[in-house]
C-alpha atoms as one frame of an Amber mdcrd trajectory, in Angstrom:
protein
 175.239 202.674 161.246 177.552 202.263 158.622 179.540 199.026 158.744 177.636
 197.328 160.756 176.205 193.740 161.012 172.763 194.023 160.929 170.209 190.495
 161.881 167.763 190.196 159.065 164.974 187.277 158.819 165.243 184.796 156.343
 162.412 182.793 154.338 162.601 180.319 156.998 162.160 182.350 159.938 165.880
 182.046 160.245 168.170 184.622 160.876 170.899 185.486 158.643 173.549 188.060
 159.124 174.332 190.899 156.114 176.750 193.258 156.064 176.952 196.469 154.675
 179.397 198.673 153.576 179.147 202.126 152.162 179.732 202.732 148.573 179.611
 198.832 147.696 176.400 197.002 146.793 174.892 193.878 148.600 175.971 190.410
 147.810 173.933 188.097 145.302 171.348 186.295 147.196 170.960 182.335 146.810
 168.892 179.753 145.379 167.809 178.142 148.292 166.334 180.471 150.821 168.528
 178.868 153.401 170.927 176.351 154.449 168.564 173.863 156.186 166.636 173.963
 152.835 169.856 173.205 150.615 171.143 170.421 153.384 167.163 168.618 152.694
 167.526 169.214 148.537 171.312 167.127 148.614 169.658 164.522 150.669 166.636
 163.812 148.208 168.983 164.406 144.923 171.444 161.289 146.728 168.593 159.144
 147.449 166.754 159.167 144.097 170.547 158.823 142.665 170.433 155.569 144.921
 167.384 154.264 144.101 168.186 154.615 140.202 171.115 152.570 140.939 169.597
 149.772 142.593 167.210 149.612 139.661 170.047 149.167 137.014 171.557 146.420
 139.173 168.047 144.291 139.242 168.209 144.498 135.967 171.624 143.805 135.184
 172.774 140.047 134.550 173.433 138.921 138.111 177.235 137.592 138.725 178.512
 134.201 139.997 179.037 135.763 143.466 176.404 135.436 145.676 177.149 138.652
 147.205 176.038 140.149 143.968 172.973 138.026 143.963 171.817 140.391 147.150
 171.123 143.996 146.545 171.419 146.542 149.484 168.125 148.293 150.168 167.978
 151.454 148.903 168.592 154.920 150.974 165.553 157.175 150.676 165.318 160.331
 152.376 162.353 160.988 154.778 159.075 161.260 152.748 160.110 160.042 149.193
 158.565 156.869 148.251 160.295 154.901 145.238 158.262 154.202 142.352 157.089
 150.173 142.278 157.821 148.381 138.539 154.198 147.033 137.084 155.365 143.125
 137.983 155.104 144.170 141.667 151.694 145.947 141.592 150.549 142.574 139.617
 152.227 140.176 142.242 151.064 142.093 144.952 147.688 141.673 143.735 147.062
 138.221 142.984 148.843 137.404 146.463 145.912 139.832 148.095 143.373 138.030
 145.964 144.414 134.670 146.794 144.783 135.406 150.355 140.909 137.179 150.600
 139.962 133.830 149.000 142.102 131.562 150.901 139.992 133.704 154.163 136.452
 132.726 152.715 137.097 129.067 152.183 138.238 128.594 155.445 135.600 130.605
 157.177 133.179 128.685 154.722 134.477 125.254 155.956 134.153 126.408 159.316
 130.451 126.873 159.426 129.465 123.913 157.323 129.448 120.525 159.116 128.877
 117.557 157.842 125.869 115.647 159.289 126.415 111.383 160.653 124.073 110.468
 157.286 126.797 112.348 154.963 129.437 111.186 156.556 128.110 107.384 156.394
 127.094 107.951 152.567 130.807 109.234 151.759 132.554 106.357 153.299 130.300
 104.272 151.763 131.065 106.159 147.955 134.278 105.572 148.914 134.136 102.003
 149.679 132.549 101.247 146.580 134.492 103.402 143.902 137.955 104.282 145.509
 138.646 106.823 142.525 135.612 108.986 144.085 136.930 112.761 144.860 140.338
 111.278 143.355 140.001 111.558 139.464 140.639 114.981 139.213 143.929 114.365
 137.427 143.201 110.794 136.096 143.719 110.505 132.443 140.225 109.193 131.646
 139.150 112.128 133.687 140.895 114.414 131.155 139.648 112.527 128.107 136.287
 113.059 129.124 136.358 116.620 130.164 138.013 117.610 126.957 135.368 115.924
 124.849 132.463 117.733 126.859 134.472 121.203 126.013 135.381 120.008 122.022
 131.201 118.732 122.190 130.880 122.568 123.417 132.535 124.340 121.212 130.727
 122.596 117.746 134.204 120.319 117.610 132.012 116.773 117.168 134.817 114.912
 115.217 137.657 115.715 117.984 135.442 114.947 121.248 133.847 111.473 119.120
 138.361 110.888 118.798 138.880 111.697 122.530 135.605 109.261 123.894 136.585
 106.788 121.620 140.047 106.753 122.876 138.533 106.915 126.726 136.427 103.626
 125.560 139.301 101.585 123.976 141.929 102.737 126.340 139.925 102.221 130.021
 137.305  99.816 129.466 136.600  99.838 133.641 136.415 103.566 133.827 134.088
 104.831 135.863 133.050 107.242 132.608 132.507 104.467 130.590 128.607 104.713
 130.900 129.102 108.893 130.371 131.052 108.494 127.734 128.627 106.306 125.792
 126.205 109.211 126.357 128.333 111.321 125.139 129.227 110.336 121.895 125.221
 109.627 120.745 125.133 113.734 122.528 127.719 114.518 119.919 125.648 112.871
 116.542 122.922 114.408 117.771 124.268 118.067 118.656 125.819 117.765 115.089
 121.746 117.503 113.552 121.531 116.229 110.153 119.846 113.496 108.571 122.894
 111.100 108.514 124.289 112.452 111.926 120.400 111.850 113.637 120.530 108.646
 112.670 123.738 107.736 113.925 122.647 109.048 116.963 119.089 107.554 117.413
 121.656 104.122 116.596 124.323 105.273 119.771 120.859 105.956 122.225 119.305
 102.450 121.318 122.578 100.883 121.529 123.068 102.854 125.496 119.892 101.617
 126.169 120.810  97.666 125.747 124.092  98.113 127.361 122.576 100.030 130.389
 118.832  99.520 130.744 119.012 100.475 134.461 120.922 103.478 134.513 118.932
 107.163 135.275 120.261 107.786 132.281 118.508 105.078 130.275 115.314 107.671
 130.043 117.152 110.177 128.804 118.176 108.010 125.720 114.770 106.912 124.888
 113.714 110.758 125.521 116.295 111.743 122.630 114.938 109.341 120.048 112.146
 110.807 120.314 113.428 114.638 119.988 115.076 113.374 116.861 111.785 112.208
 115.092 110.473 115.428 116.817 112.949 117.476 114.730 112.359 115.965 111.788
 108.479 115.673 111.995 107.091 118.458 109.203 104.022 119.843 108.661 100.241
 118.350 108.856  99.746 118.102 105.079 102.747 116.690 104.117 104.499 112.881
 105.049 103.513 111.950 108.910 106.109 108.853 109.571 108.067 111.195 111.476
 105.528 112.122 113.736 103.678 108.596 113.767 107.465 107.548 115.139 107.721
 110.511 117.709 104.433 109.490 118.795 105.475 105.801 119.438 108.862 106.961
 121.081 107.342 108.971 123.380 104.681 106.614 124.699 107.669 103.958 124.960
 109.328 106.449 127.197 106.298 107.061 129.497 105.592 103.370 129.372 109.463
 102.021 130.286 110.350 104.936 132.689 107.210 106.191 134.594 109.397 107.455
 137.192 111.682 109.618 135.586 112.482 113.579 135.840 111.514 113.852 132.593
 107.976 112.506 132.469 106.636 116.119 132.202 108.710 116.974 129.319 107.912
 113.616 127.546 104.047 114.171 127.922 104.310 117.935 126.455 106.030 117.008
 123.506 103.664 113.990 123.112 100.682 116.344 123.209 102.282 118.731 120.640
 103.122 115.144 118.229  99.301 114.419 118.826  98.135 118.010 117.762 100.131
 117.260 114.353  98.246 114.386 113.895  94.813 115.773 114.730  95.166 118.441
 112.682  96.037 116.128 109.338  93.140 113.973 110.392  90.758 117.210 110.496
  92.001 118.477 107.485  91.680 115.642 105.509  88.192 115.228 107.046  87.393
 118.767 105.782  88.195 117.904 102.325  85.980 114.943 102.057  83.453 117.305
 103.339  83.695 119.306 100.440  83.547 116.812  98.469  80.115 115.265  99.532
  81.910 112.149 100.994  80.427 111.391 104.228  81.175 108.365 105.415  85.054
 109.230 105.349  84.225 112.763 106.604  82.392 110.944 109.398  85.065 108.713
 109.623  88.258 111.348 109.790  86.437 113.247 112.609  85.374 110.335 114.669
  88.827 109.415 114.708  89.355 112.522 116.275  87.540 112.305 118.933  87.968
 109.398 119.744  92.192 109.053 119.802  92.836 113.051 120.677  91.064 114.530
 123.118  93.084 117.066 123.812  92.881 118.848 120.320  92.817 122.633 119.932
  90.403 122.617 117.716  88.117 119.296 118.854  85.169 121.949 119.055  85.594
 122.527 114.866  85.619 118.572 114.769  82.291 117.808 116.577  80.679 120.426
 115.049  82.180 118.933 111.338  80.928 115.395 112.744  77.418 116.728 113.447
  77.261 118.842 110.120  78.065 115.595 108.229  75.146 113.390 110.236  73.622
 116.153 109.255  73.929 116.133 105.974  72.812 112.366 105.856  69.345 113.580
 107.102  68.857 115.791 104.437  69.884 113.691 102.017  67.269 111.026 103.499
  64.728 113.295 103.054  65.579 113.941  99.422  65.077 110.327  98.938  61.249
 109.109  97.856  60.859 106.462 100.611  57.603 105.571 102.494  57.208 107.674
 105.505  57.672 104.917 108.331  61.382 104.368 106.985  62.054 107.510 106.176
  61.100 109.351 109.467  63.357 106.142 111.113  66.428 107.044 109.562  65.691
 110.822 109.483  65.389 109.947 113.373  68.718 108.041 113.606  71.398 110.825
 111.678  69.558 113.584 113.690  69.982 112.025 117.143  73.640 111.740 116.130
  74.366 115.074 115.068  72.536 116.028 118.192  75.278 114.226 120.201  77.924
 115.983 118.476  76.516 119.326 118.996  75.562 118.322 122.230  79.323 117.529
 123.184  80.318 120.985 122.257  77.981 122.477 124.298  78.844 120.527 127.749
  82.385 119.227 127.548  83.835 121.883 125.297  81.798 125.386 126.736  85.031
 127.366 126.927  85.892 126.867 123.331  85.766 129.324 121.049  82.899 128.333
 118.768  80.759 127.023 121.030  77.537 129.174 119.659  77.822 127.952 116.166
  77.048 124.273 118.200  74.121 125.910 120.315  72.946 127.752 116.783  72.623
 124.764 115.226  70.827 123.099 118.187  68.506 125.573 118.531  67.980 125.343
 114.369  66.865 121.644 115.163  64.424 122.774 117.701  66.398 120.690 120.670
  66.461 121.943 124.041  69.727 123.613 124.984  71.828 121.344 127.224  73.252
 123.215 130.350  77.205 122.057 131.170  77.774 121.021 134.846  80.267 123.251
 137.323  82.696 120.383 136.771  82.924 120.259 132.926  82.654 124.263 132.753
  85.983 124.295 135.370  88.241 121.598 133.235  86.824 123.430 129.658  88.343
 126.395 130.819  91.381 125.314 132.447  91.874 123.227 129.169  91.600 126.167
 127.187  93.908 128.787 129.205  96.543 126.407 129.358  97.365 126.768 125.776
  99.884 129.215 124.582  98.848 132.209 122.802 100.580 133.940 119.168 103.272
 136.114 119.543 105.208 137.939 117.133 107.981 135.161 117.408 106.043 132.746
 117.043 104.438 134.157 113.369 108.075 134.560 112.544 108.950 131.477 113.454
 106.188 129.669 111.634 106.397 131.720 108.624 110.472 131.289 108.121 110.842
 127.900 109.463 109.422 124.562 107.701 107.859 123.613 111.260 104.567 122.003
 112.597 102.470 124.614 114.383 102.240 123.355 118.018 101.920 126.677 120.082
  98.198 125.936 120.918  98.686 122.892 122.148  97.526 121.724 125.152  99.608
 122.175 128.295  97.558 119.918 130.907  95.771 117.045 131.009  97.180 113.115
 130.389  97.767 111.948 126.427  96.516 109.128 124.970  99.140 105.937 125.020
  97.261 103.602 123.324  94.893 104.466 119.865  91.358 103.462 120.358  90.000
 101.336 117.517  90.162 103.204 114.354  87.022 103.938 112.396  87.090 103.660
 108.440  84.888 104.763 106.334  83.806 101.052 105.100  82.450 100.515 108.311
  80.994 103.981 108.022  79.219 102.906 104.856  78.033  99.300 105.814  76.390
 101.182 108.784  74.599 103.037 106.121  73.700 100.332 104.514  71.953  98.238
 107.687  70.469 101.294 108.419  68.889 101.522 105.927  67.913  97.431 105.227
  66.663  97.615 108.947  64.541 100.534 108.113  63.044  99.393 105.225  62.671
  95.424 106.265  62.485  95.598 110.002  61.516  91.787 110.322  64.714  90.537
 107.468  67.125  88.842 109.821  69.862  90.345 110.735  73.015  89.265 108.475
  75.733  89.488 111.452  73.145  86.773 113.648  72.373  84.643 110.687  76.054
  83.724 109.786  77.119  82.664 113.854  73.428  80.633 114.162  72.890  77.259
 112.765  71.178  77.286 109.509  68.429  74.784 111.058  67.827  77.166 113.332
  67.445  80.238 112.025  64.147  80.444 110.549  61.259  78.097 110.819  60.410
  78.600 106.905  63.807  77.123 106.155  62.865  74.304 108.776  60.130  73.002
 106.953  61.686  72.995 103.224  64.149  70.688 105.009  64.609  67.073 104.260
  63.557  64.360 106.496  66.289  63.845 109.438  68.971  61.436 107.982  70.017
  58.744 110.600  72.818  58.716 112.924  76.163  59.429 111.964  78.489  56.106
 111.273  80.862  55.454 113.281  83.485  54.465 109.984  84.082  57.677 108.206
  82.204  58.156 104.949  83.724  57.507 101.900  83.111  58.545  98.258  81.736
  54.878  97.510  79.504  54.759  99.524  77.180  57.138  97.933  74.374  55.101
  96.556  73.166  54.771  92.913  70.212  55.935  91.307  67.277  53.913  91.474
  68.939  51.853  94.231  66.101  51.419  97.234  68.164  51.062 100.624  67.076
  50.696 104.421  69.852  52.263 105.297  69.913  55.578 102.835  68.247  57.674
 100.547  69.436  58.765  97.499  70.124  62.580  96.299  66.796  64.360  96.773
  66.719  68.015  94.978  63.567  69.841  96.054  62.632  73.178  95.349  61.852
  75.152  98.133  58.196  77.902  97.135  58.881  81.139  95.676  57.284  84.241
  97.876  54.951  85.914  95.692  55.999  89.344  96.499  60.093  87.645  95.833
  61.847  90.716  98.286  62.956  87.506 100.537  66.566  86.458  99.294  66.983
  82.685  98.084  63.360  82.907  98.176  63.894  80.836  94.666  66.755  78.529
  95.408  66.789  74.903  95.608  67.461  72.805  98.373  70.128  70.037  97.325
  70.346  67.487 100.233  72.719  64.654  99.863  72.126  61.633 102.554  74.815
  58.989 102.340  74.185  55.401 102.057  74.466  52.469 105.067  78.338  51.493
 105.060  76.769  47.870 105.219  75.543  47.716 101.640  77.391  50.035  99.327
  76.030  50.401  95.943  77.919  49.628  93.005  76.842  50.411  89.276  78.392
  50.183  86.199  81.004  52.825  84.467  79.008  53.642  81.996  76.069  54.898
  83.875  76.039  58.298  84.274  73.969  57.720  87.608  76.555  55.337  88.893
  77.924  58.407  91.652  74.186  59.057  92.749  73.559  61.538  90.265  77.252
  63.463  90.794  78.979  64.373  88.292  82.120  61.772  87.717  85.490  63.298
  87.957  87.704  63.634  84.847  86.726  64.329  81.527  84.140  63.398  79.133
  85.669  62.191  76.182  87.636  59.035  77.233  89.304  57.758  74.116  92.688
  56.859  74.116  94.879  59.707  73.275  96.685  58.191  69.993 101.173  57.264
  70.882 103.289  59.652  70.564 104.465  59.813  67.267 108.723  59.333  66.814
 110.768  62.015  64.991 112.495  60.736  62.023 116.056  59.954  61.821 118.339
  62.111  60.896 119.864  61.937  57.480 123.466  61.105  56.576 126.115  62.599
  56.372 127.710  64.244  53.132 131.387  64.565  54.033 131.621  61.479  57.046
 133.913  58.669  55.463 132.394  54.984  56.161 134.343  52.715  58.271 136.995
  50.981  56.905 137.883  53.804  54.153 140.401  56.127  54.084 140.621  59.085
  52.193 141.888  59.544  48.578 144.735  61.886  49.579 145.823  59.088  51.902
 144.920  55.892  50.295 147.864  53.578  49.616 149.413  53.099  45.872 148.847
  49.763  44.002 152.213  49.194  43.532 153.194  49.814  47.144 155.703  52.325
  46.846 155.313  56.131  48.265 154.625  59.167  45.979 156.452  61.828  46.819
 154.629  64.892  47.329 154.359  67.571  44.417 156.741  70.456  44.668 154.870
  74.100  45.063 157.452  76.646  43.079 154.870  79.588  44.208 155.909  79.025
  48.057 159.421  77.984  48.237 162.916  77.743  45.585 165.475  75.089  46.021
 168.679  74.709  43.692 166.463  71.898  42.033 163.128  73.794  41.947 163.288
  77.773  40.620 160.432  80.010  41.558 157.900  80.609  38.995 158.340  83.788
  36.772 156.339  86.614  34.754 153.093  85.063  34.244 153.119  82.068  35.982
 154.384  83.862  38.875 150.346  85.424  38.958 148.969  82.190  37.881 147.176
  80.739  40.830 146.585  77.189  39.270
């Protein structure tokens, strides 16, 4: 129907009235589908235009009025949120954090509670250092934490400043004793020949000052990890590890009861594997070198001080080789066969022993056949160890550490000791066993063989602690008659008698000869027997000067020729003087005239002019005279 209103359904469901007219087009449509739509777009465009302005006046300088101090909150329209600024997010986050962790520590202190013991051991902390739980912002406090973190961070000079200041500053701090520590912690952290020794000089000086601290160990345990550092190799200079050793058996010795006793007997063991291994390898070379009583020597010592030794199986089985080697060298010799099969007997019952060692003590070890080869070589029945040697050999032997590729590196790159197979079990020696030489080595050799080849010659050892009267009965009759009882006056050198003289109380010198042994082996077999018997105090013999027999045959002190030495002949004098004047005469030049009066002295023209005297001219003038 033209020119009617006709209802028509908007985008919104809503209905919105057209009209129409004939002959005229529609009206332009809108840009919001309706009016509910456009009333919701104003709203939102206001807000956001409210929120920009409430921004701008945040950040604006803020006026003296408080009123302007207070912004109004900002309009929004229903569901628009405002944007937050990044300072919010990151406040609104560390309160959330702090509040989550504020939750925990309570809930934490909730569930623990202290027992009567703790609370009895805190008052009694308390009671005895007030600053307990309250040094948290003390000064010393501060000192000594920022040393520890300068001592962290490779700053030595700065925390050694900030102790020293802690030292001089508080001297009752309760970090005095820490701080001590800490400075021989820094020398030593710094490494270095000077800086170690400045350190090992701080730990020994801790030590005095505070011999019963816990923390008195842990100095001495330093010292020796700086001789440990420094120790080198097995063929090259062994102070440093003869000191490590000695450190670390004064640590186990002083503090037996310290945490670190395990770590102290490890590195002892590894200082004691250097050691065994120079002693073996010197050993070795006398070997080479035919030398076997240091050979024997060198491995005995071995044994005997380090037990523990990787390689003790290589060192018995060196000790028997060089016994050994004795043997054969016995039966090179042309001896009779009694001797010879004696001392054959002896070095073959000792290289049995070595061998035999290997066999029982040592039958995890890794050569243990070459030691049952060589036993069965010598046609000795193989020994069989017990359940209780075979358990420790083997526990001995998988305690130590096996070669990695580290390790190689390590040892390869690094001027180090190698100490990776040492010994990981077991307790080290603290105290070295008497040392064997190889003098003692060869005088055994020697009354080995004297014993051997004179079985009934006296032994030389017995003979020199027994009385020579008592000794042998051959030397008994030689003797002299028994000379009588000791005088009670002590003997002088008068009272010897003289020659010739027959005395009750005496006898004079009597020289016999003792008889030679016809086959002369026997020693002093063909020495005199000089026996001097002094005379009876009562009647002392006296005899002329001249008599050479005046001492009883002794020969007179002083010498032979007794005449006079001629005096001392006198220098001669010394002869006068040329240019001295005798007394009582002057010299010319100042001797008086004869007629009394004073000459005046000549006038030198060469020196001076006066308006008497002219200088001298043309030739005179060169005329010295």
């Amino acid at each position: 129907m033209k020119g009617s209103l006709a209802p028509t359904r908007g985008a919104d469901g809503v209905h919105a009235m057209k009209s129409f007219r004939p002959g005229f087009p529609s009206h332009r449509s809108s840009f919001f589908p309706s009016i509910r739509a456009a009333l919701l777009a104003g709203v939102a465009i206001a807000g956001l235009l409210t929120g920009s302005a409430a921004l701008s006046a945040q950040t604006a300088p803020q006026t003296d009025a408080p009123a302007a101090q207070q912004s109004l909150p900002a309009v929004s329209a229903p569901g628009v949120q405002l944007p937050a600024t990044k300072a919010e997010k990151k406040k609104a986050q560390q309160d959330a954090k702090a509040a989550k962790k504020a939750d925990k520590v309570s809930a934490k202190e909730e569930k623990i509670v202290q027992s009567k013991d703790t609370r009895v051991q805190a008052r009694k902390l308390k009671k005895d250092n007030p600053l307990a739980g309250k040094d948290a912002k003390l000064p010393d406090k501060a000192l000594y934490d920022k040393a520890l973190d300068a001592t962290k961070h490779g700053h030595f000079d700065i925390a050694r400043l900030d102790l020293q200041t802690l030292l001089n500053t508080y001297p009752d701090s309760q970090y005095m004793m820490r701080a001590k520590l800490a400075v021989a912690d820094s020398w030593y952290r710094e490494g270095g020949t000077a800086a170690l020794t400045q350190a090992e000089s701080e730990y020994k000086d801790f030590e005095t000052f505070f011999p019963n601290a816990p923390e008195a160990a842990e100095a001495q345990m330093r010292v020796g990890d700086i001789y440990f550092r420094e120790m080198d190799k097995p063929d090259r200079d062994y102070a440093k590890a003869t000191h490590a050793e000695e450190e670390y058996r004064l640590m186990l010795q002083q503090y037996p009861d310290s945490v670190l006793v395990p770590d102290a007997k490890q590195r002892l063991r590894e200082v004691q594997e250097v050691l065994a291994t120079r002693e073996s390898s010197i050993a070795a070379f006398y070997a080479t070198h035919a030398n076997w009583a240091a050979t024997i020597a060198r491995y005995q010592t071995v044994v005997d001080t380090y037990p523990q030794y990787s390689h003790m199986d290589d060192a018995l089985i060196g000790l028997g080789d060089a016994y050994e080697a004795e043997a054969k060298y016995v039966r090179t010799l042309k001896l009779p066969e009694g001797p010879k099969a004696h001392l054959e007997k002896i070095y073959d019952d000792q290289a049995v022993a070595a061998y035999t060692k290997v066999v029982t003590e040592h039958a995890a070890a890794p050569h243990v056949e070459d030691a049952r080869d060589r036993l069965d070589a010598m046609g000795v029945p193989m020994p069989k160890p017990t359940a209780e040697q075979l358990a420790a050999s083997e526990a001995l032997e998988n305690s130590r550490a096996q070669y990695r590729i580290t390790d190689r590196a390590r040892l390869f790159i690094m001027h180090q000791p190698d100490v990776v197979t040492a010994a990981r079990m077991g307790d080290p020696t603290l105290a070295d066993p008497k040392q064997t030489i190889a003098p003692d080595v060869a005088r055994k050799t020697q009354t080995d063989f004297a014993d051997a080849l004179n079985p009934n010659a006296p032994h030389p050892a017995n003979s020199a602690s027994t009385p020579a009267a008592e000794t042998s009965d051959a030397a008994a009759a030689t003797a002299a008659p028994a000379a009588p009882a000791t005088p009670a006056a002590p003997l002088a050198f008068q009272d010897l008698p003289a020659a010739g003289t027959n005395s009750a109380g005496g006898s004079a010198v009597t020289t016999e000869a003792a008889p030679a042994s016809s086959t002369g082996s026997a020693p002093g077999a063909s020495m005199g027997v000089e026996i001097v018997s002094p005379s009876s105090p009562a009647q002392p013999a006296a005899a002329p000067a001249a008599d050479p027999n005046a001492n009883g045959g002794l020969k007179a002190v002083g010498p032979t020729n007794n005449t006079p030495l001629p005096p001392i002949e006198k220098p001669a004098s010394a002869p006068d003087q040329v240019n001295d004047v005798a007394n009582g005469q002057a010299p010319a030049g100042q001797a008086a005239p004869a007629n009394g009066k004073k000459v005046k002295p000549e006038f030198d023209k060469g020196d001076e002019s006066s308006s008497k005297h002219k200088k001298k001219k043309g030739i005179a003038k060169i005329n010295p005279f």
